[in-house]
C-alpha positions as CSV (number, residue, x, y, z in Angstrom):
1,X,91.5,159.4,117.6
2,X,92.9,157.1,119.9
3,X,90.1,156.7,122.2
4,X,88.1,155.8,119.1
5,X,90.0,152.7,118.1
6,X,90.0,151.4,122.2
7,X,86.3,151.4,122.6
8,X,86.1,148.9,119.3
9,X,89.0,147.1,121.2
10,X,88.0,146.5,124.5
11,X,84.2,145.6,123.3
12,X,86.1,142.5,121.2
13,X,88.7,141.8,124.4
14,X,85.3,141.1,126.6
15,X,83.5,139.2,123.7
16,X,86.3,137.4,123.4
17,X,86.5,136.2,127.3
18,X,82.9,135.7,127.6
19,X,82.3,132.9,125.8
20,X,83.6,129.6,128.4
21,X,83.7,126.7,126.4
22,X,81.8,126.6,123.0
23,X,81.8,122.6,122.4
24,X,80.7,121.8,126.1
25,X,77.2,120.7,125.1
26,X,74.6,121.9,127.9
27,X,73.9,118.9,129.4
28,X,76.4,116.8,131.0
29,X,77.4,114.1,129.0
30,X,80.8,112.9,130.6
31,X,81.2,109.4,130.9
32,X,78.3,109.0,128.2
33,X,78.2,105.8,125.9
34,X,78.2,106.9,122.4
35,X,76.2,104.5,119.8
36,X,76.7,105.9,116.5
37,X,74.6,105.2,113.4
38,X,74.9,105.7,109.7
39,X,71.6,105.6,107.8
40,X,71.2,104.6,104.3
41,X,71.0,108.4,103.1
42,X,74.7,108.8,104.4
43,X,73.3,111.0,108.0
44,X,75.4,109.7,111.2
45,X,73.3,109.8,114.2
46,X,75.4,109.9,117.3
47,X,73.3,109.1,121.0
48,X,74.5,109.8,124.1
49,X,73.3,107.6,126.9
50,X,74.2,108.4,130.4
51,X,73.3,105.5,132.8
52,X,71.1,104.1,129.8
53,X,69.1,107.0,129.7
54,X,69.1,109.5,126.3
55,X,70.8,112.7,127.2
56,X,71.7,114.0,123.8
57,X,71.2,113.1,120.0
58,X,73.8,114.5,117.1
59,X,72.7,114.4,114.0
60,X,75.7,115.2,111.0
61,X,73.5,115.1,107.7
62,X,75.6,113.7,104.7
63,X,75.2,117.2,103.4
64,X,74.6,120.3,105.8
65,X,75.4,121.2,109.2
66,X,75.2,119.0,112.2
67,X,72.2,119.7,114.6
68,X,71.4,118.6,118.1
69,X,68.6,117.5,120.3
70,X,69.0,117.6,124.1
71,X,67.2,116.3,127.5
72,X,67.6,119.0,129.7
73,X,65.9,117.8,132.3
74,X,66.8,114.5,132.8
75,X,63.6,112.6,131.9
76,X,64.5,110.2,129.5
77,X,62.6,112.4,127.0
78,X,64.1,115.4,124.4
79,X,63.0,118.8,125.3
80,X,59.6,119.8,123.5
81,X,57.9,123.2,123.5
82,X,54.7,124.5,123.9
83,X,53.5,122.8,120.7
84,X,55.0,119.5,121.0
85,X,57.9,120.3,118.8
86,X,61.3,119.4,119.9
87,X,63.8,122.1,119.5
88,X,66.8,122.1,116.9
89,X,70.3,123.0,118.2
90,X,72.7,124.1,115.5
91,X,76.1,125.5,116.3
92,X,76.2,128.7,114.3
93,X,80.1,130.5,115.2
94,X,83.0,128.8,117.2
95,X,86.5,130.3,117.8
């Protein structure tokens, strides 16, 4: 009985150590300059500019969860796809 309550254990422990920092966005935005927006709908639109280049949008709708849009690459540009669709970042769980 006792081995069957430290496998449940030990899976969490290494879930639980895994995880590195969950609000560290993926691209580096330290030292950004934050200009931050409110639109008439009530959404707050936060851009991150790093050297006066776009690195990062947030986007905290009046009503909903915030989302985010990233440059990974550095090009001035957010990431598209294959279809020309940039992609939508949500955080779904933090500890």
């Amino acid at each position: 009985m006792k081995h069957l309550l430290l496998i449940p254990l030990l899976a969490l422990a290494g879930c639980a150590t895994t995880g590195g920092n969950a609000d560290a966005p993926p691209v580096d935005v330290s030292g950004a300059d934050v200009d931050r927006k409110v639109m008439d709908n009530g959404d707050t639109i936060e851009e991150y500019r790093v050297g006066g280049q776009l690195r990062m949008v947030k986007v905290t709708p009046a009503r909903g969860a915030p989302f985010y849009l990233y440059d990974r690459n550095g090009d001035g540009r957010m990431d598209n796809d294959k279809d020309r669709v940039s992609p939508v970042y949500w955080k779904l769980y933090s500890w």
